[in-house]
C-alpha positions in Angstrom: -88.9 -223.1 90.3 -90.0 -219.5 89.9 -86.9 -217.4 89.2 -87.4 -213.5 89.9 -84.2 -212.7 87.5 -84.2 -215.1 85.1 -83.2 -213.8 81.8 -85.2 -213.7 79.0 -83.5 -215.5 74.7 -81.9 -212.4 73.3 -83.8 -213.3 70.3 -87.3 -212.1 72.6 -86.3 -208.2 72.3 -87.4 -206.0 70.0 -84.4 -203.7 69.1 -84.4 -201.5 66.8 -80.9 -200.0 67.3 -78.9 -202.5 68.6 -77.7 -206.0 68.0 -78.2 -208.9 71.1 -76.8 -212.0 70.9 -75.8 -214.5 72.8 -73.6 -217.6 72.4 -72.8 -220.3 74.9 -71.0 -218.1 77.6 -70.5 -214.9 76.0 -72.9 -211.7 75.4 -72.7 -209.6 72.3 -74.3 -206.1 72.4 -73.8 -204.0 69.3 -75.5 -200.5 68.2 -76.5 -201.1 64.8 -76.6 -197.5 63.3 -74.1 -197.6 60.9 -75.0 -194.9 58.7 -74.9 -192.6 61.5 -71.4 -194.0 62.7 -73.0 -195.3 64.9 -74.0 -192.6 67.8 -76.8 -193.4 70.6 -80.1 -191.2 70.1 -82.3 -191.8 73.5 -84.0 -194.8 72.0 -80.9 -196.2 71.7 -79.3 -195.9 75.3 -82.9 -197.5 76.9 -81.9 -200.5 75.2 -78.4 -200.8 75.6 -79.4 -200.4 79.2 -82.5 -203.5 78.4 -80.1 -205.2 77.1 -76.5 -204.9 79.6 -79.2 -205.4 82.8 -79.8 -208.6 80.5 -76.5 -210.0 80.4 -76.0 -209.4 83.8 -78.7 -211.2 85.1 -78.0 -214.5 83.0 -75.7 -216.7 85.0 -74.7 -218.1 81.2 -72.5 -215.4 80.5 -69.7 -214.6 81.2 -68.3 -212.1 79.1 -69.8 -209.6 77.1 -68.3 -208.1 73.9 -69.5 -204.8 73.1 -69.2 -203.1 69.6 -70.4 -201.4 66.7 -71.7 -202.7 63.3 -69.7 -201.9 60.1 -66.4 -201.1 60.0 -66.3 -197.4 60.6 -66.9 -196.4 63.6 -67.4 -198.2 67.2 -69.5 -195.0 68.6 -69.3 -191.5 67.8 -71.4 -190.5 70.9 -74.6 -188.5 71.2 -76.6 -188.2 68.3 -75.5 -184.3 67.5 -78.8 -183.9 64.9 -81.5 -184.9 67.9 -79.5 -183.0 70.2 -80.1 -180.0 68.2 -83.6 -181.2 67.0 -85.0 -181.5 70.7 -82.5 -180.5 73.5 -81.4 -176.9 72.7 -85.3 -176.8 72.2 -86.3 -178.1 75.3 -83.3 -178.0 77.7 -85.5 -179.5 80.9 -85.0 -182.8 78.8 -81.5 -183.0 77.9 -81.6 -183.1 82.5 -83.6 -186.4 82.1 -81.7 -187.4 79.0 -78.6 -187.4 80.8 -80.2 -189.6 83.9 -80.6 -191.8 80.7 -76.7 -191.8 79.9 -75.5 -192.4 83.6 -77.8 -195.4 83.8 -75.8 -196.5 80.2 -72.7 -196.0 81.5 -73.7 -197.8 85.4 -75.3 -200.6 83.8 -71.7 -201.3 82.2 -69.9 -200.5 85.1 -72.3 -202.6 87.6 -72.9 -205.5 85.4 -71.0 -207.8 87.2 -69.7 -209.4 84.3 -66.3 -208.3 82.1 -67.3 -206.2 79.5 -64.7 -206.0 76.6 -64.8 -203.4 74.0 -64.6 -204.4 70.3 -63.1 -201.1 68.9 -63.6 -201.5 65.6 -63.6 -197.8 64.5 -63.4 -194.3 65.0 -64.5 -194.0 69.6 -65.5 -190.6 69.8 -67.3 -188.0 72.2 -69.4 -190.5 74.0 -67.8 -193.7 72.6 -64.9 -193.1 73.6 -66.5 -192.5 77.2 -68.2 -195.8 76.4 -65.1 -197.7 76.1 -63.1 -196.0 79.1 -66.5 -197.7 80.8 -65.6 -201.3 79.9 -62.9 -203.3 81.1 -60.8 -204.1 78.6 -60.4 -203.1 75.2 -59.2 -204.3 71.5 -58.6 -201.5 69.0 -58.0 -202.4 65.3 -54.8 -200.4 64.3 -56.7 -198.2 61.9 -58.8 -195.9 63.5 -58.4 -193.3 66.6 -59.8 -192.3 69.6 -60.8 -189.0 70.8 -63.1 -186.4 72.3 -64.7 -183.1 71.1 -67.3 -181.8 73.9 -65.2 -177.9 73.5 -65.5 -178.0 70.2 -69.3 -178.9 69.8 -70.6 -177.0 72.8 -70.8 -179.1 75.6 -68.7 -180.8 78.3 -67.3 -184.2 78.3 -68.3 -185.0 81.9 -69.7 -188.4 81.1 -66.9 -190.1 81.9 -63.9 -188.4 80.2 -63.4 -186.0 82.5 -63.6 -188.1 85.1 -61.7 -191.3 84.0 -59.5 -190.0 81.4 -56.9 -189.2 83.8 -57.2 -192.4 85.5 -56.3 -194.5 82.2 -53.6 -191.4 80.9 -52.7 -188.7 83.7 -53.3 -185.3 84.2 -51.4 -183.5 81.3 -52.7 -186.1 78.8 -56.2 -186.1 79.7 -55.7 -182.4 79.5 -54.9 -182.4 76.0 -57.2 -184.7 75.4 -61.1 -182.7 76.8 -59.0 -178.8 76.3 -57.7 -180.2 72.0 -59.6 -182.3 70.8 -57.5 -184.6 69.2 -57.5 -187.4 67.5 -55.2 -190.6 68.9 -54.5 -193.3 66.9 -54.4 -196.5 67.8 -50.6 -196.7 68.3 -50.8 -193.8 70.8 -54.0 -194.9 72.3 -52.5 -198.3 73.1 -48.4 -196.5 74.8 -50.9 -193.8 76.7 -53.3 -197.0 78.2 -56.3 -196.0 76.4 -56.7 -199.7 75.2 -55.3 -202.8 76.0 -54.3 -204.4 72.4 -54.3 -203.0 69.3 -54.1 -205.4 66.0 -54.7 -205.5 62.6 -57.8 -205.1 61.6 -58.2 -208.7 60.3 -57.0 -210.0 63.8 -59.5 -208.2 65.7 -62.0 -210.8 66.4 -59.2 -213.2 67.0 -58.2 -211.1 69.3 -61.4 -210.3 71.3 -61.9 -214.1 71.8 -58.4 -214.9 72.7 -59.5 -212.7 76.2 -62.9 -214.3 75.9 -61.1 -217.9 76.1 -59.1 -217.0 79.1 -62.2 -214.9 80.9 -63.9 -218.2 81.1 -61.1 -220.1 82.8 -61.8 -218.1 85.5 -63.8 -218.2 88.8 -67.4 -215.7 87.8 -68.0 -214.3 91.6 -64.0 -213.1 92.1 -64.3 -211.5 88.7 -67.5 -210.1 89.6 -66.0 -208.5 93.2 -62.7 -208.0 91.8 -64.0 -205.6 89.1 -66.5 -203.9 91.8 -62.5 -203.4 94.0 -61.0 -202.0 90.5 -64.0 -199.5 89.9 -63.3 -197.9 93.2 -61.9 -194.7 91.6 -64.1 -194.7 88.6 -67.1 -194.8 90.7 -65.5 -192.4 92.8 -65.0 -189.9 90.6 -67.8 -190.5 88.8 -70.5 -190.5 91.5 -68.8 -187.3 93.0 -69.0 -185.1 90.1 -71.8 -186.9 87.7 -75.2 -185.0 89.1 -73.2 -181.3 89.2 -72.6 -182.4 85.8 -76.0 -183.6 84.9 -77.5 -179.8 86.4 -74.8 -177.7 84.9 -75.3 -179.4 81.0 -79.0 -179.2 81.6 -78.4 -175.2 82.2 -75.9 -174.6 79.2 -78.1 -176.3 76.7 -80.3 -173.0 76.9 -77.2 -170.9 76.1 -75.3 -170.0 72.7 -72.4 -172.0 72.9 -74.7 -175.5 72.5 -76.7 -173.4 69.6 -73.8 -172.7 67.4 -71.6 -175.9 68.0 -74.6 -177.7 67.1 -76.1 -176.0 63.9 -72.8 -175.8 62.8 -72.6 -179.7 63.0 -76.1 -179.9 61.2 -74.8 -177.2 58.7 -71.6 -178.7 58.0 -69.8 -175.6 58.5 -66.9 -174.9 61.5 -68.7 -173.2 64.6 -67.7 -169.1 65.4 -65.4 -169.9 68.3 -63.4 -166.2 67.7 -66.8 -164.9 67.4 -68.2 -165.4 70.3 -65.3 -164.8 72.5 -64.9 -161.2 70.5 -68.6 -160.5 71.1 -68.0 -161.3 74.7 -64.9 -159.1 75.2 -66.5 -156.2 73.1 -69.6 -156.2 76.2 -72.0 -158.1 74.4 -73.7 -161.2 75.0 -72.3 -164.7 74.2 -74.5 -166.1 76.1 -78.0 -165.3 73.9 -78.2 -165.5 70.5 -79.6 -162.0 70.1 -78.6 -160.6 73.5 -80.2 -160.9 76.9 -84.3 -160.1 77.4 -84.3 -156.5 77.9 -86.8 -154.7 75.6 -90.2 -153.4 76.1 -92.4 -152.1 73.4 -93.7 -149.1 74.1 -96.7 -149.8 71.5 -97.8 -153.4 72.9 -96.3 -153.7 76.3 -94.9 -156.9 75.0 -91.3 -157.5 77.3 -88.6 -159.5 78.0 -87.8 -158.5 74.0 -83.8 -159.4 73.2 -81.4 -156.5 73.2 -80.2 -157.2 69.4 -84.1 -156.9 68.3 -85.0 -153.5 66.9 -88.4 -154.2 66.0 -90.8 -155.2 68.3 -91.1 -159.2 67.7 -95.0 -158.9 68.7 -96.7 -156.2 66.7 -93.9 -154.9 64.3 -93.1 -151.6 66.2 -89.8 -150.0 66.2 -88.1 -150.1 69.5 -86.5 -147.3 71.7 -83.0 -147.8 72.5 
């Protein structure tokens, strides 16, 4: 019999950043980047979406464990190097890049299927948006949780600032997206960030013990009652997701996405004070050498920045 959305052996895909297995009734999906603590690059969000639209469509599982390989980190978010490398190049893309990263985040939220996150280190940025995502969670007690979009340059509107204060409240979430802290485990777990936390050497134990009683349960009322408790996360997220998607897609071509950025390549802390100073001072912190005002008077070339004193065409020395 023909089956339009039959799933396909996980051992048939051809990943190159993450890990698909699956055994008897349970999924497991992990990105396999390790020596980059594990953050998504684009290549790496197409197939974590292959591979979640996989394990939804497989009436085999039931539960899918999602995680990150080694031992330091679960997800650290958006890969900051390609970021810089191609999206405060080419800020059109990062608009289509972040269609990429809803579909991510949907294809967890709409898989039908209980998703349980594996946190087995450091859930940062975008991983820590990519466990809010899931439905339950398991933290080992030695790592933290935390997000950084202020201090990087962007905005954590992929889910933190619209879950956040679901899982912790207003003033937490606050000081979560405005600080940038870290939370450890222990405070991740009393603020309802994560559902267990455990030892590290428990935390497969632990992840199956839900997996055992998942499966003593009836598929099609898991599958509606998750749609019923993603009311407010789809909400929230469907009612602010697309402004967010436009207004991101705008402030990569600014200097706050420049600097966090570089600074991250660089290894160096970004020039918060500076900016802010330029700004009050009635300069521009919004171009790296001021706004396109210039015309050379030699060339006729325009649209030169304000901060240039040479003409950036022929050479000439500018007026002004």
């Amino acid at each position: 019999m023909d089956r339009h959305f039959a799933p396909k052996p996980a051992a048939s895909f051809d990943f190159k950043d993450i890990l698909y297995r699956k055994e008897g009734s349970v999924a497991r999906i992990t990105i396999n980047r390790p020596e980059a603590y594990n953050c998504y690059r684009t290549a790496t969000l197409e197939e974590l979406i292959t591979a979640f639209d996989d394990a939804s469509a497989d009436d085999q599982v039931a539960v899918i464990v999602y995680t990150g390989a080694g031992d330091k980190a679960f997800c650290t978010g958006g890969d900051v190097k390609e970021y810089a490398a191609l999206y405060t190049q080419r800020p059109r893309d990062y608009f289509k890049y972040m269609g990429l990263f809803s579909k991510y985040l949907e294809s967890i939220l709409r898989t039908g299927k209980v998703v349980i996150a594996r946190i087995n280190g450091a859930a940062v940025g975008g991983g820590n948006e990519s466990q809010l995502a899931c439905d339950l969670a398991v933290m080992a007690d030695d790592t933290y949780l935390g997000q950084v979009g202020t201090g990087v340059g962007s905005v954590a509107a992929g889910g933190a600032t619209q879950w956040l204060s679901v899982h912790v409240g207003d003033r937490r979430a606050r000081e979560m997206l405005f600080l940038n802290p870290r939370i450890p485990a222990a405070k991740a777990l009393e603020w309802g960030l994560v559902n267990r936390v455990v030892p590290r050497e428990r935390l497969d134990a632990e992840v199956d013990s839900l997996v055992e009683q998942l499966l003593d349960k009836f598929s099609e009322c898991t599958r509606y009652t998750k749609a019923q408790v993603n009311y407010w996360k789809e909400t929230s997220w469907y009612a602010t997701v697309g402004h967010a998607r436009d207004w991101l897609s705008t402030h990569f071509t600014t200097l706050e996405p420049y600097e966090g950025m570089r600074a991250f390549v660089e290894k160096r802390k970004p020039d918060y004070r500076g900016l802010r100073q330029k700004a009050a001072a009635g300069g521009s912190s919004e171009f790296l050498w001021g706004p396109y005002r210039h015309t050379c008077g030699r060339c006729g070339a325009s649209g030169i920045p304000a901060e240039f004193t040479y003409c950036g065409k022929c050479g000439a020395p500018l007026a002004g």
